[in-house]
N, C-alpha and C positions, 0 to 999 in steps of 0.2 A: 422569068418564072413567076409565077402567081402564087402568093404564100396562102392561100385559103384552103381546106380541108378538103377534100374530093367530096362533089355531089355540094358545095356551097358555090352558091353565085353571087358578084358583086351585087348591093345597091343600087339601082336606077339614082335617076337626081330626084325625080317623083316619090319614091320612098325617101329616101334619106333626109327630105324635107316633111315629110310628114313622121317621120321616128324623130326628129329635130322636136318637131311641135308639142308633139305626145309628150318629150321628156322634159319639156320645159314646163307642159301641164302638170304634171305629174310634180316636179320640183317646185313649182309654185303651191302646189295644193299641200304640201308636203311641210314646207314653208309655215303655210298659213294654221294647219293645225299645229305647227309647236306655237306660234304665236297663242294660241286661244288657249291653248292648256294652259301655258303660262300664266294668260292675263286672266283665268279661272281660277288658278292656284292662288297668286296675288288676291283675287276677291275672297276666295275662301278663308285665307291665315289671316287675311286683314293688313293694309298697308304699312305697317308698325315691323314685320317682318323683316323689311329693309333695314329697318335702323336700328339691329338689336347688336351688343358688340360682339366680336370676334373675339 
């Protein structure tokens, strides 16, 4: 039995490596703006931020 919703069809390997790609773009890109926010935050409060106590 095929557990997929009536009117959905599998994946090819041709898609399923290009939805592969796409999500891995996407994750990376994803990735890389929390990187920059951060390392913006950092430059805005100024690196003293770190080391203040808890």
């Amino acid at each position: 039995m095929n557990d997929l919703p009536e009117g959905v069809r599998p994946l090819t390997a041709e898609e399923a490596k290009t939805r592969r790609k796409r999500s891995l773009a996407i994750a990376l890109t994803l990735g890389a703006l929390v990187i920059l926010f951060f390392v913006l935050t950092i430059a805005k409060l100024g690196p003293q931020v770190l080391q203040r106590p808890l």
